[in-house]
C-alpha positions as CSV (number, residue, x, y, z in Angstrom):
1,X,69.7,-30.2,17.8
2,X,72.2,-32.5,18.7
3,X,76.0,-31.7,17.9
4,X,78.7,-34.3,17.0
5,X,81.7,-34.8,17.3
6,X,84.2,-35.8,14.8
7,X,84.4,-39.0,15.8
8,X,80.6,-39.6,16.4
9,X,80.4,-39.1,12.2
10,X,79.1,-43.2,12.0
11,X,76.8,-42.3,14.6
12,X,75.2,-39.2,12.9
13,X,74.7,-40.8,9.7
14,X,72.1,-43.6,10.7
15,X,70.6,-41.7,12.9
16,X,69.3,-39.0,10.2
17,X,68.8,-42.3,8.3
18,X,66.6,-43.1,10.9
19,X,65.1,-39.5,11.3
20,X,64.0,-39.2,7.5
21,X,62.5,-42.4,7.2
22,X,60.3,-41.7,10.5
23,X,59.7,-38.6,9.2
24,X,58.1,-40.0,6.0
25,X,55.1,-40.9,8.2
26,X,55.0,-44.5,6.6
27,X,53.4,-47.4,7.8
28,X,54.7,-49.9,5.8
29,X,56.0,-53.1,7.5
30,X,59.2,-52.5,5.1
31,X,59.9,-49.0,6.3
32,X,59.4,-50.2,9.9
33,X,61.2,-53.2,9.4
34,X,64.1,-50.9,7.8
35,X,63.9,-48.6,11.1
36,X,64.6,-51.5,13.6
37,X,67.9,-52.8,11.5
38,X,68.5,-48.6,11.1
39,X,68.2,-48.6,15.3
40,X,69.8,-51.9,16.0
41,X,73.1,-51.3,13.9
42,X,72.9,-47.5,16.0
43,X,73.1,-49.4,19.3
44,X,76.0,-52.1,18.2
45,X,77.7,-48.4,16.7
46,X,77.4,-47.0,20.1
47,X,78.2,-49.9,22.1
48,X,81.2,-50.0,20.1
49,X,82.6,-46.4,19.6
50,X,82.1,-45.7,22.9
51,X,83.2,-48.6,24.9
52,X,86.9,-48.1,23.1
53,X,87.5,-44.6,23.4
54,X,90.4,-43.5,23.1
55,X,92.0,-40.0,25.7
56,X,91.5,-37.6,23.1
57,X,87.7,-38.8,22.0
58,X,87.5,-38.1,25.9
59,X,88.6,-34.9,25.8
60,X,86.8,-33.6,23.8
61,X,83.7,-35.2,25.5
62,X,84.6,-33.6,28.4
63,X,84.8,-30.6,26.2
64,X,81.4,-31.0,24.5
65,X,79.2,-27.5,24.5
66,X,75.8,-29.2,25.6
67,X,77.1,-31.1,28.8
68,X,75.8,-30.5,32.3
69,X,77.8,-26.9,33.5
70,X,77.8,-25.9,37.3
71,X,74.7,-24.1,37.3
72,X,73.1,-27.6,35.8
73,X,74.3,-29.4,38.9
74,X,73.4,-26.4,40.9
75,X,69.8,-25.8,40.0
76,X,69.2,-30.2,39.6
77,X,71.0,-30.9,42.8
78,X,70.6,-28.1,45.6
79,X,68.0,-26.3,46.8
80,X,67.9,-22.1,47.6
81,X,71.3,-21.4,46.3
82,X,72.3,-17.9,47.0
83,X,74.7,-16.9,44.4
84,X,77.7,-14.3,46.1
85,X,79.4,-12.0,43.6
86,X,82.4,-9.8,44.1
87,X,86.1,-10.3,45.2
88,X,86.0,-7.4,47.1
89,X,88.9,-6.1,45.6
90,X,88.7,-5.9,41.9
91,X,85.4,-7.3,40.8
92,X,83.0,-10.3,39.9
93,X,84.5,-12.7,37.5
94,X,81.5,-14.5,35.7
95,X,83.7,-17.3,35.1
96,X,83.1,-18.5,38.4
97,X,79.9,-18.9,40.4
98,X,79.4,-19.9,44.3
99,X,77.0,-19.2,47.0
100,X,75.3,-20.6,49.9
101,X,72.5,-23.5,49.5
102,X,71.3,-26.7,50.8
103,X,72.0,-30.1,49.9
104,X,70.4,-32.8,51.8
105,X,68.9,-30.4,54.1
106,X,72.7,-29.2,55.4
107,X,73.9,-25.9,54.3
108,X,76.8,-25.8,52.2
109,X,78.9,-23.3,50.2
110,X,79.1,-24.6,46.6
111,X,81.6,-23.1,44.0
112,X,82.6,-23.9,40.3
113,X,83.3,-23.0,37.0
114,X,80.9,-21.7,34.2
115,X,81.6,-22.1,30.7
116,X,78.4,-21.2,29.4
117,X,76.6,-22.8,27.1
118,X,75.7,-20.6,23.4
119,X,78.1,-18.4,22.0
120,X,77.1,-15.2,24.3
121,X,77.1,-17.0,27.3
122,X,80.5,-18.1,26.8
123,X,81.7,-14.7,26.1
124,X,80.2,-13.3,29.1
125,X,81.8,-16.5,31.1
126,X,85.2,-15.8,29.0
127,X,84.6,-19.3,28.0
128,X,85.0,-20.8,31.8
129,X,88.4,-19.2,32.2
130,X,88.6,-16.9,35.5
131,X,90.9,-14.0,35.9
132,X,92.6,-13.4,39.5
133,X,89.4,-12.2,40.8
134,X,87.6,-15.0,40.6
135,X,89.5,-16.9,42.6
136,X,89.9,-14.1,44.8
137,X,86.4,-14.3,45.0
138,X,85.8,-18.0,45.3
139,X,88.8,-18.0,48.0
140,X,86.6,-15.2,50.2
141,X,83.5,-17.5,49.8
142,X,85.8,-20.3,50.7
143,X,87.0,-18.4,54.1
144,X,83.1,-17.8,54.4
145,X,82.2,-21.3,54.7
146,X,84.9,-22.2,57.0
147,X,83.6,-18.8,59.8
148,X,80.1,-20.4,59.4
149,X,81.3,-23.8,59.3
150,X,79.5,-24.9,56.2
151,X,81.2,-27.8,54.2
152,X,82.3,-26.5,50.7
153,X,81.9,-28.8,47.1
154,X,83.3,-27.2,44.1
155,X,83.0,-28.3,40.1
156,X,85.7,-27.9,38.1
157,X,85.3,-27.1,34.3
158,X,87.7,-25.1,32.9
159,X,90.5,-25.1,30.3
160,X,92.8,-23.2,32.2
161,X,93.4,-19.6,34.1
162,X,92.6,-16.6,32.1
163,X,96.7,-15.7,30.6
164,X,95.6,-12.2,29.5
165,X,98.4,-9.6,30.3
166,X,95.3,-7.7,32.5
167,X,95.0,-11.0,34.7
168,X,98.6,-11.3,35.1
169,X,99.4,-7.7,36.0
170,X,96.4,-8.5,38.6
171,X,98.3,-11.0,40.3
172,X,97.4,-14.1,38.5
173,X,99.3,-16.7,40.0
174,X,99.6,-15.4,43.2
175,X,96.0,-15.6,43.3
176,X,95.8,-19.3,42.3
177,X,99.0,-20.4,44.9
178,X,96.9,-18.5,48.2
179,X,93.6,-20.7,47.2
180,X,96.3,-24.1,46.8
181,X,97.8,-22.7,50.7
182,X,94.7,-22.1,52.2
183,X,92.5,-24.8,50.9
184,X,95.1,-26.8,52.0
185,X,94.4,-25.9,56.2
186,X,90.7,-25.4,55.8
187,X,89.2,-26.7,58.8
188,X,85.9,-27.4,56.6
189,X,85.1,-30.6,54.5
190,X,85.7,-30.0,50.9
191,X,84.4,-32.3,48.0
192,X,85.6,-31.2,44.7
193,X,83.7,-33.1,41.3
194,X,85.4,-32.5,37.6
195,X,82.4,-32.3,35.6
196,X,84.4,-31.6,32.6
197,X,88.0,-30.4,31.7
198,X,90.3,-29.6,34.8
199,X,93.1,-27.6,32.9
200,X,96.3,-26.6,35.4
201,X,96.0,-24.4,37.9
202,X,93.3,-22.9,36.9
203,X,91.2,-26.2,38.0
204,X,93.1,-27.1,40.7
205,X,92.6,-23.5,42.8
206,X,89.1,-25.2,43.0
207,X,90.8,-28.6,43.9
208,X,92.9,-28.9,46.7
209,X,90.4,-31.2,48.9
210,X,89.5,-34.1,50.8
211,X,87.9,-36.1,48.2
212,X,87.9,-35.5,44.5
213,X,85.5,-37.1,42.2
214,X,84.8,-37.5,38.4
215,X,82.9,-37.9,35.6
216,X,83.7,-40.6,33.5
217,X,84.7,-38.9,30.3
218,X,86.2,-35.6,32.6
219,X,89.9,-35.4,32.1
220,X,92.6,-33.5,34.4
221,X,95.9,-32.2,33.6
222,X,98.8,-29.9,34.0
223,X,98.2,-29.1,30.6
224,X,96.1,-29.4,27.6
225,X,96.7,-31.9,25.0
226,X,97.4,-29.2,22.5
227,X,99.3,-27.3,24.5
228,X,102.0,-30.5,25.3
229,X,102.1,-31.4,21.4
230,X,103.0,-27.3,20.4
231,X,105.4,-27.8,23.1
232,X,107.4,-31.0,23.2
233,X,106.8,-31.8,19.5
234,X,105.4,-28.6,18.0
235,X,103.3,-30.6,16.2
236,X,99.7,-30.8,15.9
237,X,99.0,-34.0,14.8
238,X,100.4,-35.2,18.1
239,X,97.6,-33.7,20.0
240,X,95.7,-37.8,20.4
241,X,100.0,-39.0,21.6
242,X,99.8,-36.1,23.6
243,X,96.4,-36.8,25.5
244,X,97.4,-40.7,26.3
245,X,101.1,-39.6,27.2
246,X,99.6,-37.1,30.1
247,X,97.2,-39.9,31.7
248,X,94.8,-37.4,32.2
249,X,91.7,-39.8,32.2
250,X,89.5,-40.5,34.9
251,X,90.9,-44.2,35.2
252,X,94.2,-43.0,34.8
253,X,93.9,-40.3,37.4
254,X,91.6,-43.1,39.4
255,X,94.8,-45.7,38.9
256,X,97.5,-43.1,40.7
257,X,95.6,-42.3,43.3
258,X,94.9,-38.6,42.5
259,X,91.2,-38.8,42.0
260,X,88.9,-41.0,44.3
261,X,86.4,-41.9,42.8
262,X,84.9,-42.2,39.3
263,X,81.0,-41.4,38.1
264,X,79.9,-43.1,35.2
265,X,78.3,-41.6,32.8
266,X,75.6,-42.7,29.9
267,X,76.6,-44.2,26.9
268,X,77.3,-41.3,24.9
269,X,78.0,-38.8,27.3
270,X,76.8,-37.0,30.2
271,X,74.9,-34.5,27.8
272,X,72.9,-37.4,26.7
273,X,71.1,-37.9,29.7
274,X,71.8,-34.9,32.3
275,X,69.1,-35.9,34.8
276,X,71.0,-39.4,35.2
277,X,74.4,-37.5,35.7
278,X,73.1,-34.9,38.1
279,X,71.2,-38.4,40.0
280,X,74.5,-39.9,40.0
281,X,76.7,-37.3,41.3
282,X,74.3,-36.4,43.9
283,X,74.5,-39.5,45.2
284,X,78.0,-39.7,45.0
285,X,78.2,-36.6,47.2
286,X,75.9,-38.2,49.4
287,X,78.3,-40.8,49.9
288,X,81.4,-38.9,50.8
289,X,80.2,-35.9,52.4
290,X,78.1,-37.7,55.5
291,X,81.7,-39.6,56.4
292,X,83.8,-36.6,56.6
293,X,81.6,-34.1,58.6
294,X,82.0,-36.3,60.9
295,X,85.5,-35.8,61.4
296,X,87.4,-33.5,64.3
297,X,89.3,-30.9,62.4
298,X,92.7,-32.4,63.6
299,X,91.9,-35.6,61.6
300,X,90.4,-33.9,58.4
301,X,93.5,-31.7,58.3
302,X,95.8,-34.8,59.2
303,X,94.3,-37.0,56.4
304,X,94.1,-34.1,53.9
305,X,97.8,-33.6,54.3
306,X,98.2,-36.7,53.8
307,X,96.7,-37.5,50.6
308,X,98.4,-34.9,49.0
309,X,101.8,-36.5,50.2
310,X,101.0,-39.4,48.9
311,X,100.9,-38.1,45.0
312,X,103.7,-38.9,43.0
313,X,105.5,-41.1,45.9
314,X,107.3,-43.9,44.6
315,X,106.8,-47.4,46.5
316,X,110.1,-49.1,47.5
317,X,112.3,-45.9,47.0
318,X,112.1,-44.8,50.9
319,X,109.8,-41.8,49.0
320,X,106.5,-43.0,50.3
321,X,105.0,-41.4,53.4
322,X,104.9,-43.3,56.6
């Protein structure tokens, strides 16, 4: 069963339109005839909601229960993934998966997020929100890749760090500044793809890499849209102002220079077609990895460092980097 959205109302209408009169098992030319206005009005719908949406529509997209999860892109994209568990320290955070597998016949280390997708599986995942060991965790898999020289791709889908009072006594932020410090000098390529909400810190302790792609309806920002409105108007209904204000869509984050590249998505959604999203990104990792294994580690450092400078300068105030 498909789920809507609140916005997708229209949408849902003429489709069960169209579902009940198919289901009627008629072949009269009027019930056919009624179906192809029914499907043609659908498309013009679609067309039309979706090519004007709006940064909170794509939130909660990038929110929606039945999109592609990292385990999706796992399973479609790589082959013999060998999922790791454990900090070492604490314990294995569910929230986060990563492993060793192959991708294009080169071994990498992949690590991400994992919401979950029913109910139970997101209460097992605590709904794609890791505690300080699972970034310990995805930090020692990190330091893994690099002793074995094996490139590293993460997903990021999460709403944020976990801000239980267990997570902070654990160390919660110190846990998410040493994976921003040591990402930071890994001598290893790292690809990092937001398949779905990036939410503060939490997403960017998976995010501190050479490239950084997206998924056309992913967002990524300091903060959630509900979060900013309780905050700096303590108002609800200024949730949609809230989303536009923080430019946290994939064209916005494409425009400042903060995300390199942006994956379209079908009409709809990737959860309407997941195999054409998994193609997509594949390919898309295809393109970006090749270029930077072939880098000496004093450039990919160099040129890491440097992209990271470059966020936020300001042309023609002496604040951009030479």
């Amino acid at each position: 069963m498909r789920d809507y959205l609140e916005f997708e109302k229209p949408l849902r209408e003429v489709e069960e339109k169209i579902e009940k009169l198919a289901a009627s098992g008629t072949t009269k030319t009027g019930h056919q005839d009624e179906i192809r206005k029914l499907r043609t009005k659908l498309a013009h719908l679609e067309h039309e909601l979706y090519g004007r949406l709006t940064p909170w529509q794509r939130t909660q997209l990038a929110r929606h229960p039945q999109r592609p999860s990292t385990l999706d892109y796992i399973n479609d994209i790589f082959r013999d993934f060998l999922e790791l568990h454990g900090d070492r320290s604490f314990g294995d955070d569910r929230a986060i998966v990563g492993g060793f597998a192959r991708f294009n016949d080169r071994s990498v280390m992949v690590i991400g997020h994992q919401k979950g997708k029913t109910l139970k599986e997101r209460m097992q995942r605590n709904f794609g929100m890791p505690n300080p060991e699972g970034y310990r965790k995805a930090l020692r898999l990190m330091r893994m890749a690099e002793k074995f020289n094996r490139p590293i791709i993460t997903f990021i889908d999460t709403p944020g760090a976990y801000p239980g009072i267990g997570a902070e006594e654990r160390g919660q932020a110190e846990a998410i500044a040493k994976n921003l410090l040591v990402m930071s000098r890994l001598t290893v390529p790292i690809i990092s793809v937001v398949i779905g909400e990036g939410g503060s810190g939490g997403a960017l302790a998976l995010g501190v890499s050479d490239r950084v792609l997206m998924l056309e309806h992913g967002v990524y920002s300091v903060i959630s849209p509900e979060g900013c409105a309780a905050i700096l108007w303590d108002d609800p209904a200024k949730v949609p102002d809230a989303a536009s204000a923080l430019k946290m869509t994939a064209q916005d984050l494409l425009d400042l220079g903060i995300v390199d590249d942006v994956i379209p998505e079908p009409l709809g959604g990737a959860h309407r077609e997941p195999k054409a999203v998994t193609d997509r990104v594949a390919k898309s990792l295809t393109n970006h990895l090749f270029p930077l294994t072939e880098y000496a580690v004093p450039q990919l450092l160099a040129e890491r460092e440097l992209k990271y400078r470059r966020i936020g300068s300001v042309s023609g105030l002496g604040t951009t980097p030479a």
